[in-house]
C-alpha positions, 0 to 999 in steps of 0.5 A: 648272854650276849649276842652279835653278828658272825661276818663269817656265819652271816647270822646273829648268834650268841657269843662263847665266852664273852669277856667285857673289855674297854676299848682305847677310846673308854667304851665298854666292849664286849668280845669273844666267839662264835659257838658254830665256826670260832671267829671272833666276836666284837659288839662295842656298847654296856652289856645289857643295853644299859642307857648311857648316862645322862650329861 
């Protein structure tokens, strides 16, 4: 499961119900929220810390 910083918490916690977007720009994003206080989550980058591809 993913993870990302609560600005709310101030913690690292593990997102509820993550949902892997794209955003504007093409990157991979994942979003969702904090299990403990429900504000939202972002994280941009692959799920899984996958490398980017090379050029």
């Amino acid at each position: 499961m993913a993870t990302g910083y609560c600005v709310k918490c101030k913690a690292t916690r593990e997102i509820a119900d993550p949902r892997q977007i794209t955003m504007k720009n093409g990157r991979p994003a994942t979003e969702g929220r904090c299990p403990v206080c429900g504000t939202k989550i972002f994280k941009i980058g692959a799920p899984g810390g996958a490398a980017p591809a090379a050029p």
